[in-house]
N, C-alpha and C positions, 0 to 999 in steps of 0.2 A: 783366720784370713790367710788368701794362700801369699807365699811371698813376692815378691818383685822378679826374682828367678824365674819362677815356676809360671808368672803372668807372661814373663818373655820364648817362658818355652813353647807356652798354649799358643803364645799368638805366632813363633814360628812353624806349626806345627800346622794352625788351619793356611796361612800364606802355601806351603806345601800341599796342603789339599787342593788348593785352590788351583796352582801349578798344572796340576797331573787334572783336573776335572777340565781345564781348559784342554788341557792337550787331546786330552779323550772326547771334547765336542769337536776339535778339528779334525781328528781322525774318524770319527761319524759324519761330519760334513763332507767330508773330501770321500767317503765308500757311498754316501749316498748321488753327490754330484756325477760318480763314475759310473753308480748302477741308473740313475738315469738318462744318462747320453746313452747308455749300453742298449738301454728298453727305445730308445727313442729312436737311435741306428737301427731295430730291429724291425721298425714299425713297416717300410715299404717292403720287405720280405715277407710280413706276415698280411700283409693286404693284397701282396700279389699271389701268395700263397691261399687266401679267399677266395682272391677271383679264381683262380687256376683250378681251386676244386668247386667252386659255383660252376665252373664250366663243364665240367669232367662230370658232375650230377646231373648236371642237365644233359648233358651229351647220352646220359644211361637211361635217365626218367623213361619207361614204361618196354623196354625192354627184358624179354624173359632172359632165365639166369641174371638177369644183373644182383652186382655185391649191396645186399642189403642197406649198409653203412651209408653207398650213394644214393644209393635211388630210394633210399627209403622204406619205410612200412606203409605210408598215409594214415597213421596216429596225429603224427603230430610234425609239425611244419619245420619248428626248432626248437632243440634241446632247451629242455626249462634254466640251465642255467644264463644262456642266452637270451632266454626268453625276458627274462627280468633285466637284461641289460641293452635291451633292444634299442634304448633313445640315447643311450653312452656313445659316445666313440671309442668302444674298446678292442674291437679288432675279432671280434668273435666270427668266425666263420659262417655261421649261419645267416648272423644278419648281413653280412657282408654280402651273398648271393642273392638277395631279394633284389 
């Protein structure tokens, strides 16, 4: 049986663990609190940033030469990754111009 020593060293030992695992969720809380004000501040840039190229597509839509990327092939309306997130509010470009 271990001694009374060695029961006080176990248990300052996990007390210590304990310490540093706290400190390690507040520094994961406080990098996520920052990373998402950060995405949140970022949102009216990237919506104006939507419309601004929803507008500049359509400003091109069926003119010759125009840059592919805008105006398109007429395959397909929006990128499949968008596609799948088309009922989100996630700020995808594509749906943003509809």
């Amino acid at each position: 049986m271990p001694s009374l020593k060695e029961f006080r060293n176990r248990i300052a030992s996990v007390k210590s663990t304990q310490k540093i695992t706290s400190a390690m969720k507040m520094v994961a809380a406080a990098k996520l609190r920052r990373a998402q004000e950060q995405a949140e501040a970022s949102r009216p840039y990237a919506e104006r940033m939507g419309r601004m190229l929803g507008s500049l597509a359509k400003s091109v839509e069926g003119l010759p030469g125009a840059p592919k990327l805008l105006a398109g092939t007429g395959k397909a309306s929006t990128p499949p990754s968008c596609a799948r997130r088309a009922g989100a509010s996630t700020g995808c470009w594509a749906t943003a111009r509809r």
